[in-house]
LODOMAR-405543 format. One record per atom (N, C-alpha, C): residue in one letter; x, y, z; atom name. Coordinates in steps of 0.05 Angstrom, whole numbers. Each point is the difference from the previous one (the first is absolute). Layout:
<sites>
 code      x      y      z site
    A      X      Y      Z   CA
...
</sites>
This chain:
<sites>
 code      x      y      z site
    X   2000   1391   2055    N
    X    -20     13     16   CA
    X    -26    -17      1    C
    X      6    -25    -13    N
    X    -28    -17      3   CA
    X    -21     -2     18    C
    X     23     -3     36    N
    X    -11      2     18   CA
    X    -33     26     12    C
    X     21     16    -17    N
    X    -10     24     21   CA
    X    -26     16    -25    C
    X      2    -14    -23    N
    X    -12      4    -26   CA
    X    -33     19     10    C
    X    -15    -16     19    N
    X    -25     10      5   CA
    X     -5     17     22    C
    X     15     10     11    N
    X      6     27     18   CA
    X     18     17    -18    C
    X    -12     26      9    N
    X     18     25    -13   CA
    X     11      6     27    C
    X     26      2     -6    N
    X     22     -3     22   CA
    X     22     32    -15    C
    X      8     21     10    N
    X     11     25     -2   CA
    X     20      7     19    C
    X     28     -5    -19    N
    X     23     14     19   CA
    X     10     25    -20    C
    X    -12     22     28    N
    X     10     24    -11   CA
    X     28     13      6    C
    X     15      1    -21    N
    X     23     12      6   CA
    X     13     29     -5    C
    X     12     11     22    N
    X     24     20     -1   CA
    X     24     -5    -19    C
    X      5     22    -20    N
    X     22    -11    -18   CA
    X     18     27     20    C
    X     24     -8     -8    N
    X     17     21      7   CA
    X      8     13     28    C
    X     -7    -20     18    N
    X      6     -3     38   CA
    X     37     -1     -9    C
    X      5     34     21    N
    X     27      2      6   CA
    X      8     18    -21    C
    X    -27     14    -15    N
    X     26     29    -22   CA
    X     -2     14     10    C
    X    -24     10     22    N
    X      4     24     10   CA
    X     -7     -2     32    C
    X     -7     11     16    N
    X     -8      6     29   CA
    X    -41      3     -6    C
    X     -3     13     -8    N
    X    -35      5    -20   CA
    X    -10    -31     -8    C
    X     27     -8    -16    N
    X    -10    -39     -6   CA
    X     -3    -12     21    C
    X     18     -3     16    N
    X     -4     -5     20   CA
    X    -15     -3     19    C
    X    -18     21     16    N
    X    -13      8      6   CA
    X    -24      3     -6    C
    X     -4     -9    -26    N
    X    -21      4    -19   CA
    X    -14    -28      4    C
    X     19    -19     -4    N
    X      2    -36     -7   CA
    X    -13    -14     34    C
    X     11     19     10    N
    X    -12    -16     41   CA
    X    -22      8     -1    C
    X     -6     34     -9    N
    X    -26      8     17   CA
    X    -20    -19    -24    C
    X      0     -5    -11    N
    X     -8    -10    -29   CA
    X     -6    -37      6    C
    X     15     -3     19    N
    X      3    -35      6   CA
    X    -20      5     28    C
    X     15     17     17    N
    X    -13     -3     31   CA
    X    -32     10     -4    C
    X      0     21    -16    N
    X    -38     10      2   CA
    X    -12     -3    -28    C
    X     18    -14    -17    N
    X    -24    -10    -16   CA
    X     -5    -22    -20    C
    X      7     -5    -24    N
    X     -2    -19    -14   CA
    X     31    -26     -9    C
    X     25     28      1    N
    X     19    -13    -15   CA
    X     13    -27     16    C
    X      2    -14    -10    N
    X     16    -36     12   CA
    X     21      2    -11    C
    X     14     11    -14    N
    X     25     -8    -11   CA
    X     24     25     -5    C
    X     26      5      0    N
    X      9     14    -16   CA
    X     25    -14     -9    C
    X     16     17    -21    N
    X     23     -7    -17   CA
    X     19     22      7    C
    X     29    -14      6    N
    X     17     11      9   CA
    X     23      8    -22    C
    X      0     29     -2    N
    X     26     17    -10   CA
    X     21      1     24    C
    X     22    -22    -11    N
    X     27     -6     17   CA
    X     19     16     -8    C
    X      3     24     -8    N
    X     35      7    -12   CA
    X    -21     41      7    C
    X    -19    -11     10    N
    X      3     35     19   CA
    X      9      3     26    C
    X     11     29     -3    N
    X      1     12     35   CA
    X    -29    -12     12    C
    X    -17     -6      2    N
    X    -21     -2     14   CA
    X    -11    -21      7    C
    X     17    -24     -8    N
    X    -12    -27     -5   CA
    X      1    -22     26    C
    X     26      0     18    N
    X     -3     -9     21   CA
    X    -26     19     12    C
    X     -3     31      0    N
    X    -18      8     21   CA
    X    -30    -25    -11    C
    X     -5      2    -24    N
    X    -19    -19     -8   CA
    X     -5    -27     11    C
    X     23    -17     -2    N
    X     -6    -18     17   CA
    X      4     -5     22    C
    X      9     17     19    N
    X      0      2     28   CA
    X    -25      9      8    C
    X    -25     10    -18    N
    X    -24     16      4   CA
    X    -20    -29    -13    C
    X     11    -15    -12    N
    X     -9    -29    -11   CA
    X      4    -17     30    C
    X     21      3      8    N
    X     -3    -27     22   CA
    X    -16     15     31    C
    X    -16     24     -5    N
    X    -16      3     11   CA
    X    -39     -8     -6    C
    X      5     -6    -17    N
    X    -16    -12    -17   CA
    X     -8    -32    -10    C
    X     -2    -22     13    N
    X      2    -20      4   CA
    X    -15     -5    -29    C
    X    -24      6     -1    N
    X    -17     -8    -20   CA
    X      2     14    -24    C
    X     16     16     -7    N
    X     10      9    -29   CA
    X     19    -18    -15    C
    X    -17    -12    -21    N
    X     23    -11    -17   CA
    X     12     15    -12    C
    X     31     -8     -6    N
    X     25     17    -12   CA
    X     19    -15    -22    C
    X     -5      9    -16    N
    X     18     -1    -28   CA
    X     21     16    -16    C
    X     22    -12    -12    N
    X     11     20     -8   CA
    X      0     11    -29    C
    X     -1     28      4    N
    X     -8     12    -32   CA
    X     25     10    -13    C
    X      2    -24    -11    N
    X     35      0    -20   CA
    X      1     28    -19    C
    X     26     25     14    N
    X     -7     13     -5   CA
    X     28      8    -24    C
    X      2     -3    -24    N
    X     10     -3    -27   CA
    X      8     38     -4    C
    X    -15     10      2    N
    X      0     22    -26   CA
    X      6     25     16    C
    X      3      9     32    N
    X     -8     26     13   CA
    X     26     -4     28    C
    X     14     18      1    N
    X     21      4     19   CA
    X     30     -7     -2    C
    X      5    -14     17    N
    X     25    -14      1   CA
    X     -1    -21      2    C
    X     14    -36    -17    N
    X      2    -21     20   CA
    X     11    -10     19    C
    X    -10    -22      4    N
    X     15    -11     36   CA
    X     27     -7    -16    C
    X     -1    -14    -20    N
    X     24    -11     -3   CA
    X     21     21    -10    C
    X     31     -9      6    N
    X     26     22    -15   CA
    X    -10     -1    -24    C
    X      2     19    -14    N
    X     -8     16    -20   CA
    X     18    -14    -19    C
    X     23    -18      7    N
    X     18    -15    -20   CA
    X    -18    -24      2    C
    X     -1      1     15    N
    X    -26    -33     -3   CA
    X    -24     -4    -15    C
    X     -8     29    -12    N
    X    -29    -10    -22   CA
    X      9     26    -14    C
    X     23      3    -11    N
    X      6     11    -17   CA
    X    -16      5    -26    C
    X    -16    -27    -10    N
    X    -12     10    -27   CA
    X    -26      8      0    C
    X    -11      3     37    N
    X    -23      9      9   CA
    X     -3     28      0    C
    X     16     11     15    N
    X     10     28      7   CA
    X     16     18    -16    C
    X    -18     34      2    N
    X     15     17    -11   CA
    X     32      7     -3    C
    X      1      9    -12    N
    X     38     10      2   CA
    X      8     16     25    C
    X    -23      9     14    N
    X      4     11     25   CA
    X     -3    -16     23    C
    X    -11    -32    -10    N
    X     -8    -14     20   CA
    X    -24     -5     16    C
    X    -17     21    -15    N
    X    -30     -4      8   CA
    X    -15    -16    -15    C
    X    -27    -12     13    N
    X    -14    -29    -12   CA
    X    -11     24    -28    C
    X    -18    -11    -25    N
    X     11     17    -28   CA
    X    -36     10     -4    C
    X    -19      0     16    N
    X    -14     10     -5   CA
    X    -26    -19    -22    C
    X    -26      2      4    N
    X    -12    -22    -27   CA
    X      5     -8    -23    C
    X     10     32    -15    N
    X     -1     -9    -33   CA
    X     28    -19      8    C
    X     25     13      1    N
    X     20    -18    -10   CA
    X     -1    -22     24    C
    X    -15     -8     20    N
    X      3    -25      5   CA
    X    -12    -22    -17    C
    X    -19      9    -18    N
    X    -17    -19    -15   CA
    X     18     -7    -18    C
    X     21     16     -5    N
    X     24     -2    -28   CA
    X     21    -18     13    C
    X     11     13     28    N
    X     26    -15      2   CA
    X    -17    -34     21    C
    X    -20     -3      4    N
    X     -4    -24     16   CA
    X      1    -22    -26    C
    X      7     -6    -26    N
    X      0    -12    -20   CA
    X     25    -15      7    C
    X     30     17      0    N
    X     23     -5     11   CA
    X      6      1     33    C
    X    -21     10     12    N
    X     13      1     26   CA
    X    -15    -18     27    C
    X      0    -29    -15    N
    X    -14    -18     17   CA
    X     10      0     35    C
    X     17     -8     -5    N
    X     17    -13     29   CA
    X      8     26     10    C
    X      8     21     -4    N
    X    -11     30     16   CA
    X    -13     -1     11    C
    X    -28      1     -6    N
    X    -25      6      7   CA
    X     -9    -21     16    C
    X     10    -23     -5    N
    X     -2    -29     14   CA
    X     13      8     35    C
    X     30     14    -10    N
    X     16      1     21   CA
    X    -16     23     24    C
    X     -4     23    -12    N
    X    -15     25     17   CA
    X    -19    -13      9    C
    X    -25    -17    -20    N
    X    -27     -5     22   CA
    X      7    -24     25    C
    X     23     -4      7    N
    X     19    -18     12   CA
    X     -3     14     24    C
    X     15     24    -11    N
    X     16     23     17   CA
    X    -32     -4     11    C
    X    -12     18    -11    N
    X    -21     22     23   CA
    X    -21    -19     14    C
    X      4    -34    -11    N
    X    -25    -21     15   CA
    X     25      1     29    C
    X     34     -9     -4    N
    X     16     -6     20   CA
    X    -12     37     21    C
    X      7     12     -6    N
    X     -6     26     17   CA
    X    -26     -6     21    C
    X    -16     -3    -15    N
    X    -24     -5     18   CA
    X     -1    -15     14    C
    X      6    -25     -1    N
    X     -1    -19      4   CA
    X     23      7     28    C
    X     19     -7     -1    N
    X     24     25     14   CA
    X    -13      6     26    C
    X    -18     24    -13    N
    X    -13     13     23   CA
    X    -21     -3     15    C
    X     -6    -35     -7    N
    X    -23     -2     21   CA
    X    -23     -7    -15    C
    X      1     12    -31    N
    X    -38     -3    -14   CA
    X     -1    -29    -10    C
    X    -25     -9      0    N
    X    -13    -25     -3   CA
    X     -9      6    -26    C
    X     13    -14    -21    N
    X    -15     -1    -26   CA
    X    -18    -19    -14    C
    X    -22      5     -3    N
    X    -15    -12    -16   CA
    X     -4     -6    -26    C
    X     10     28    -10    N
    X     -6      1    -34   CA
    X     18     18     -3    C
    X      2     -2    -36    N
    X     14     25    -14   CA
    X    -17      8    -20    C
    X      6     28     -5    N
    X    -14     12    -25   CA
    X     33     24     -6    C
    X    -20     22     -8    N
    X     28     16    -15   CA
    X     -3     23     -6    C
    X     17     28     -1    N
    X    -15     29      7   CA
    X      2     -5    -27    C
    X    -30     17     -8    N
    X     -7      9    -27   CA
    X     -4    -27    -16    C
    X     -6    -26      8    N
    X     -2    -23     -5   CA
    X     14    -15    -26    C
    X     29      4      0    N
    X     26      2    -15   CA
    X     -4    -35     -2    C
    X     -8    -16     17    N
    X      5    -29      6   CA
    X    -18    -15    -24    C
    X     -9     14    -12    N
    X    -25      0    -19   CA
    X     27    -14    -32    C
    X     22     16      0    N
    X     19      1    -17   CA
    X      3    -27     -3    C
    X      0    -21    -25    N
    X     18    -18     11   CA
    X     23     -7     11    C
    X     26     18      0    N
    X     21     -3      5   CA
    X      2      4     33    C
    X    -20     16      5    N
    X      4      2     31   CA
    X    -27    -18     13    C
    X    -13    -12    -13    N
    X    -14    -23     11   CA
    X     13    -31      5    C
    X     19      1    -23    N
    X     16    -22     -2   CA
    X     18      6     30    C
    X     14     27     11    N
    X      7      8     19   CA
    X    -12     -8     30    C
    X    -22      8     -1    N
    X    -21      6     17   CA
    X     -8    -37     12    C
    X     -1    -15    -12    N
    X     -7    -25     -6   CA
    X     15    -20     18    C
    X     31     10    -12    N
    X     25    -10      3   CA
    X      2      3     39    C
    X      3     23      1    N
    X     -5     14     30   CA
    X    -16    -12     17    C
    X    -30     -4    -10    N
    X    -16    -18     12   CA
    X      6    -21     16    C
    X      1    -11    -20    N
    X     14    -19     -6   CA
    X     21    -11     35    C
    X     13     13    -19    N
    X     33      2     21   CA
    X    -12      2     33    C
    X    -10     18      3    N
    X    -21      8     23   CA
    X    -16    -18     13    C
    X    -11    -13    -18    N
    X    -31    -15     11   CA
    X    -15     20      7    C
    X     -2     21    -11    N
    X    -33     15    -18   CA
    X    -15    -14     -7    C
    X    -23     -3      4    N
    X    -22    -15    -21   CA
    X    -26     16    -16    C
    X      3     24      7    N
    X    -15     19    -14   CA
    X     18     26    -11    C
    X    -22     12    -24    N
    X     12     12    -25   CA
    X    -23     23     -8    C
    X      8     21     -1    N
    X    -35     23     -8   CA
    X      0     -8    -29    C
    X    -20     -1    -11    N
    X    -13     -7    -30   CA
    X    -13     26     -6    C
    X      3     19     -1    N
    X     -6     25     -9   CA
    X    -16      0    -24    C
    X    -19    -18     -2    N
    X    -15     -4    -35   CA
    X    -35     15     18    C
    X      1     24    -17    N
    X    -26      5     14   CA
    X    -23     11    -32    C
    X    -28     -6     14    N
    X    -16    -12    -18   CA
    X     -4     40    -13    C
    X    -13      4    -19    N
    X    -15     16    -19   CA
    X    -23     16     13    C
    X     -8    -21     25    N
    X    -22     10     14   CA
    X     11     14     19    C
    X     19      4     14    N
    X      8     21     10   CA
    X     20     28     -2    C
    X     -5      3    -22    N
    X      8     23    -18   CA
    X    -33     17      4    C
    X    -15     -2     13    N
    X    -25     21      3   CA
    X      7     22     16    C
    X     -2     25    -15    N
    X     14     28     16   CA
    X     21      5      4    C
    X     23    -21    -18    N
    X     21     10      5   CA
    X      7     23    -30    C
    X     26      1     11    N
    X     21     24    -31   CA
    X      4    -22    -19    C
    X      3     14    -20    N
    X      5    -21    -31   CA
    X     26     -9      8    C
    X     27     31     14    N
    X     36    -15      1   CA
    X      1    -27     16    C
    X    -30      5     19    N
    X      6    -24     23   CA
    X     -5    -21    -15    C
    X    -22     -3    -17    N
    X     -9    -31     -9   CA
    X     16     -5    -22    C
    X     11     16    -15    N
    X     20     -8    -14   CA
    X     20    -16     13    C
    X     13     12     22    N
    X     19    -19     17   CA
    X    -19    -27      0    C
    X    -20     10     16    N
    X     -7    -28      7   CA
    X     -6    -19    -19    C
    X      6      8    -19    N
    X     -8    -16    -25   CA
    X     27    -12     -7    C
    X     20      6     -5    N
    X     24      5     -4   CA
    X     10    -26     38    C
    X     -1      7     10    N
    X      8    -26     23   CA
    X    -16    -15     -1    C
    X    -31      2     -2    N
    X    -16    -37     -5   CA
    X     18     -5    -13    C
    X     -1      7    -39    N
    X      9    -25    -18   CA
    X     23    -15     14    C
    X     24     13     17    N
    X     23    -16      4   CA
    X    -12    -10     22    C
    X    -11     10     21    N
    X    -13    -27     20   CA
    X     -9    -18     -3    C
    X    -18      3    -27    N
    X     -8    -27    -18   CA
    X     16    -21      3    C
    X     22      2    -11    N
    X     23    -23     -3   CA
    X     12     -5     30    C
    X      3     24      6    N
    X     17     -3     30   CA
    X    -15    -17     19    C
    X    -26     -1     -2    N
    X    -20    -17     18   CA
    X      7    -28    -12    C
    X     -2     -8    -17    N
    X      1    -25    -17   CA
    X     24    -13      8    C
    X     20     20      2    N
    X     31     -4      2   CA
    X     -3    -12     44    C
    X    -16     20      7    N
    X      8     -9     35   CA
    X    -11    -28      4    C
    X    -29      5    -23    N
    X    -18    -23     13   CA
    X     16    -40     -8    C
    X     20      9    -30    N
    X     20    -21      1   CA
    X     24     -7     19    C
    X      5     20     12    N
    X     16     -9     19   CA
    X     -9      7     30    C
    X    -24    -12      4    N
    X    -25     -3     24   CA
    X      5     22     21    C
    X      2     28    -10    N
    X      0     14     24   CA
    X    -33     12      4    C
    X      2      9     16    N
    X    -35     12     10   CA
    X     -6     25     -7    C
    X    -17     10    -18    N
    X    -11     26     -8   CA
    X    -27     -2     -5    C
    X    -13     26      9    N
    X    -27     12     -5   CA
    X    -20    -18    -21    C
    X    -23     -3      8    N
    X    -11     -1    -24   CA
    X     -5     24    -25    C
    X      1     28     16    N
    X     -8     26     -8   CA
    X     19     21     16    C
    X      2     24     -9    N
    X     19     24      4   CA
    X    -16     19     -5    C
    X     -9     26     19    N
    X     -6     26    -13   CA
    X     21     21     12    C
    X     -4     21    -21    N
    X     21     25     18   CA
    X     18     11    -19    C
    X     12    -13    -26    N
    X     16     12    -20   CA
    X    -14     30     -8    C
    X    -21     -3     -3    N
    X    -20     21    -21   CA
    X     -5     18     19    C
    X      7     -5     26    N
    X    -21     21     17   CA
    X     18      8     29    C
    X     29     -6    -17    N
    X     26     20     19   CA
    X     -1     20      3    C
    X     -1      6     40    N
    X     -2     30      1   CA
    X    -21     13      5    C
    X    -30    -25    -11    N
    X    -25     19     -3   CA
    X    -28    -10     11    C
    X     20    -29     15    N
    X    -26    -12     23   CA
    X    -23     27      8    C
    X    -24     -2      0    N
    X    -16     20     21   CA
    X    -15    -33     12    C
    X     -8      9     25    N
    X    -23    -11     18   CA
    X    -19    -16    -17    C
    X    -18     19    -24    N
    X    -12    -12    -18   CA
    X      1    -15    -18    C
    X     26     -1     -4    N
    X     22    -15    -27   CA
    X     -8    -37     14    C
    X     16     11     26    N
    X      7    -26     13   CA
    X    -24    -16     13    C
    X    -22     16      6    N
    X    -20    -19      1   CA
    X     -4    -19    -18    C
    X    -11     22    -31    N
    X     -1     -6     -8   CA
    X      9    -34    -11    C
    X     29     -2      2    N
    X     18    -19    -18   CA
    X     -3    -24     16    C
    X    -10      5     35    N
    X      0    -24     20   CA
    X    -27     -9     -7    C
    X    -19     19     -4    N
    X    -20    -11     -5   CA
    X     -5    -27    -21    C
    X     16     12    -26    N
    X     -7    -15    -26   CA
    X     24    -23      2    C
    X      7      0     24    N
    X     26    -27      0   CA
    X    -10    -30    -13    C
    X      7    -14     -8    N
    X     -8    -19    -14   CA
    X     12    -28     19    C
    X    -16    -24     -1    N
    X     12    -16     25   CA
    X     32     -3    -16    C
    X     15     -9     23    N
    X     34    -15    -11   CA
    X      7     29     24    C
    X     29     -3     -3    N
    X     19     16      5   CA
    X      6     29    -13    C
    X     -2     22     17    N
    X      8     21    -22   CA
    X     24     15     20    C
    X     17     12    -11    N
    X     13     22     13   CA
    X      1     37     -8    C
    X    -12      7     18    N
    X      5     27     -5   CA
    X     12     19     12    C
    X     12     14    -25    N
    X     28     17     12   CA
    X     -6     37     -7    C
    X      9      1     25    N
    X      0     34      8   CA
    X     27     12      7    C
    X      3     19      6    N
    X     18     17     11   CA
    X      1     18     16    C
    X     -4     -5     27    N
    X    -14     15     18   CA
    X     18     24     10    C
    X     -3     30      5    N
    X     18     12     11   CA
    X    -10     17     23    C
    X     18     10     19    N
    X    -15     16     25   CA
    X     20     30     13    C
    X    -18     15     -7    N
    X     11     26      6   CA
    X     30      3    -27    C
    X     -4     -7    -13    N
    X     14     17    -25   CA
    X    -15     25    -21    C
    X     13      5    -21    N
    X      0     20    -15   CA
    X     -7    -18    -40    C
    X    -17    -23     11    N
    X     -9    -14    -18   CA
    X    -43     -9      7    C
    X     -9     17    -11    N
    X    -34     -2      8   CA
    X    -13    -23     -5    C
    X     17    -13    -29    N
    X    -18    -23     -8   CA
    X      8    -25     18    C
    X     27     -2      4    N
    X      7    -19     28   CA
    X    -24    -11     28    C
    X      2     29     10    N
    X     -5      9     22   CA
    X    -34     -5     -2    C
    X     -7     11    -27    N
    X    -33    -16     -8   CA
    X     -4    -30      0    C
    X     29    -18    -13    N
    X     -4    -22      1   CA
    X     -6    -11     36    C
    X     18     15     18    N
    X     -3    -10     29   CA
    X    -24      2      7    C
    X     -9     27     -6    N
    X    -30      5      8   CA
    X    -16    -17     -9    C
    X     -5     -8    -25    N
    X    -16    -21     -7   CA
    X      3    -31     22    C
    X     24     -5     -3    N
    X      4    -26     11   CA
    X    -10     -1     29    C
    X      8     22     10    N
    X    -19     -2     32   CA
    X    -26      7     -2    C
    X    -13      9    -27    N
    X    -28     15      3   CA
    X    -20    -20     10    C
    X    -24      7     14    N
    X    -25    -18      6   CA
    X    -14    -11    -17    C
    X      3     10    -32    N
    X     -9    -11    -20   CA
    X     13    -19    -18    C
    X     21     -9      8    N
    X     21    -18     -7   CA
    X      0    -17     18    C
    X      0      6     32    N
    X     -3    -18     12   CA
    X    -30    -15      1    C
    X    -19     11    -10    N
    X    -30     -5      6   CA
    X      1    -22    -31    C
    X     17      4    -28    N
    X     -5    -20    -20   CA
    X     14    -31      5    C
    X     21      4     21    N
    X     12    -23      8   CA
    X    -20    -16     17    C
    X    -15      8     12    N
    X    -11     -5     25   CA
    X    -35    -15    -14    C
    X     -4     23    -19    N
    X    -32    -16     -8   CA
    X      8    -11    -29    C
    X     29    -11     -7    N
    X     -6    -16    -28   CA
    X      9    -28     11    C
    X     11     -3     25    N
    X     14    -29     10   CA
    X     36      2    -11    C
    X     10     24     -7    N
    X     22     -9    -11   CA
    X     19     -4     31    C
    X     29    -21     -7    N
    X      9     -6     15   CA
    X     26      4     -9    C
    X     11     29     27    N
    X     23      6     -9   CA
    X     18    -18     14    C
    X     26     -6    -18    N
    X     26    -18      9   CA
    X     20     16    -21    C
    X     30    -10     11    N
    X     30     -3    -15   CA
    X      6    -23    -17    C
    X     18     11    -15    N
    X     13    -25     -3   CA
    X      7    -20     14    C
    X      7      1     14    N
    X     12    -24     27   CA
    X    -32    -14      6    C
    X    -28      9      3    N
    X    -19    -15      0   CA
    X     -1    -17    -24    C
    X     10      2    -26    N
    X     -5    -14    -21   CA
    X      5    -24    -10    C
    X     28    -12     23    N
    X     12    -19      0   CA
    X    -10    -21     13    C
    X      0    -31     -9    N
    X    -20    -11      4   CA
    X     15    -10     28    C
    X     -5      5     24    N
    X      4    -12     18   CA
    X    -30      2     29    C
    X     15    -17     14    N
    X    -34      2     18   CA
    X     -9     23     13    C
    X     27     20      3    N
    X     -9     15     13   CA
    X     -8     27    -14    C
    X      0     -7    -25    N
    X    -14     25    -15   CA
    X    -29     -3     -5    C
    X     -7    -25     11    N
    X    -35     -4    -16   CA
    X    -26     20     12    C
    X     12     25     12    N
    X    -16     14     21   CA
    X     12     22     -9    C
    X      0     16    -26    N
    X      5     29      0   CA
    X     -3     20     23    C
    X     21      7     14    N
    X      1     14     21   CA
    X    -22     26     -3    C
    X    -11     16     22    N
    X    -19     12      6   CA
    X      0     24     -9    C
    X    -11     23    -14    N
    X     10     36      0   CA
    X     -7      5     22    C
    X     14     18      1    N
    X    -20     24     12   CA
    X    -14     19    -12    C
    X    -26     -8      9    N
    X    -15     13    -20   CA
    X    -18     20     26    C
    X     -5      2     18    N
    X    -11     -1     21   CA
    X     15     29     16    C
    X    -25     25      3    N
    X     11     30      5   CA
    X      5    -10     27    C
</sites>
């Protein structure tokens, strides 16, 4: 990030585009009227083509896929990542993925295969990967994650290491997590930055899942520090989840759009990060009622 070192540059992302119809819906109105540039794609839901068929209405949303390990069904036969998957065949949930991803490399190698081929499949343009519940953090599924890349020609990776200073107003269970994914981002950054893929200078959003307000997020744009940062939300619309639906509100609010607007930050994707000529012009927001 040498380049871009003395501009504070912010790609805000949608985690979780395609689990529900509310995500969905949540992630456009959230891109078209207000701050968010980016989201991450859950491939192995009912809802996920609707996602990126609502993405290639969307020219200027970057899209990534969010390797999704622990919640549903996978893409692949259920004989095919056998030491991934429950005895019923469903992906095994956090705790025991942290247990069985020790032995179950090339599984997990094979599924984040599956759900990048799906997308991919259907039309979406990938930029980056990250990972629901940020599982990629694991070594065994970073070594995965890497590999994929890799294979792909990916050149960016989420680094989920977020600083102490934004743990202000959050819950103790949240910063514990977030405490609990820095240390392994720690390494996991060290680990991308050896095998030259592109990540953040900075990450907020572990500590404060669920609980964006308007004032949160000024807030955090305000105190952005120059380099690269990415911040991640979860935007939802017209569901039966408030803190979601608060995160949307915030992201379109006038006071979120008004901290982007008088600190100079410059929102972009991943796909701006890559050093080519035609990224040297972080595309425009809309910031403008």
């Amino acid at each position: 990030m040498n380049k871009t070192s003395h501009r504070k540059l912010l790609i805000v992302n949608g985690d979780d585009f395609g689990l529900s119809p509310g995500v969905n819906a949540g992630i456009v109105r959230a891109h078209r009227d207000g701050i968010l540039t980016s989201a991450t794609l859950m491939a192995n839901t009912p809802h996920s083509r609707h996602a990126i068929e609502l993405a290639s209405d969307c020219p200027n949303l970057g899209l990534g896929l969010h390797a999704n390990l622990t919640d549903g069904q996978p893409i692949s036969p259920a004989r095919d990542v056998e030491r991934l998957v429950n005895p019923d065949g469903a992906l095994p949930g956090l705790a025991r993925l942290m247990i069985r991803a020790w032995r179950a490399e090339k599984a997990i190698r094979r599924e984040i295969a599956a759900q990048l081929e799906m997308a991919l499949g259907a039309g979406a343009k990938i930029d980056h990967l990250d990972s629901h519940k940020h599982v990629h953090v694991h070594p065994k599924v970073l070594t995965a994650i890497i590999s994929v890349a890799k294979q792909y020609g990916i050149a960016a990776v989420r680094a989920p290491l977020e600083s102490p200073a934004a743990w202000a107003g959050t819950r103790l269970d949240w910063r514990f997590r977030s405490l609990l994914v820095s240390l392994a981002a720690w390494h996991a950054r060290r680990a991308l930055a050896r095998e030259g893929f592109i990540a953040t200078d900075r990450f907020i959003g572990t500590a404060r899942t669920g609980s964006w307000t308007a004032q949160s997020m000024a807030a955090a744009i305000t105190s952005l520090k120059p380099g690269v940062t990415e911040l991640m939300v979860h935007p939802r619309k017209g569901e039966q989840d408030p803190f979601s639906c608060a995160e949307l509100d915030a992201l379109v609010s006038d006071e979120v759009r008004s901290a982007v607007k008088s600190t100079g930050v410059r929102l972009v994707t991943y796909a701006d990060l890559l050093p080519t000529p035609s990224n040297l012009e972080p595309r425009t927001p809309n910031l403008e009622d």
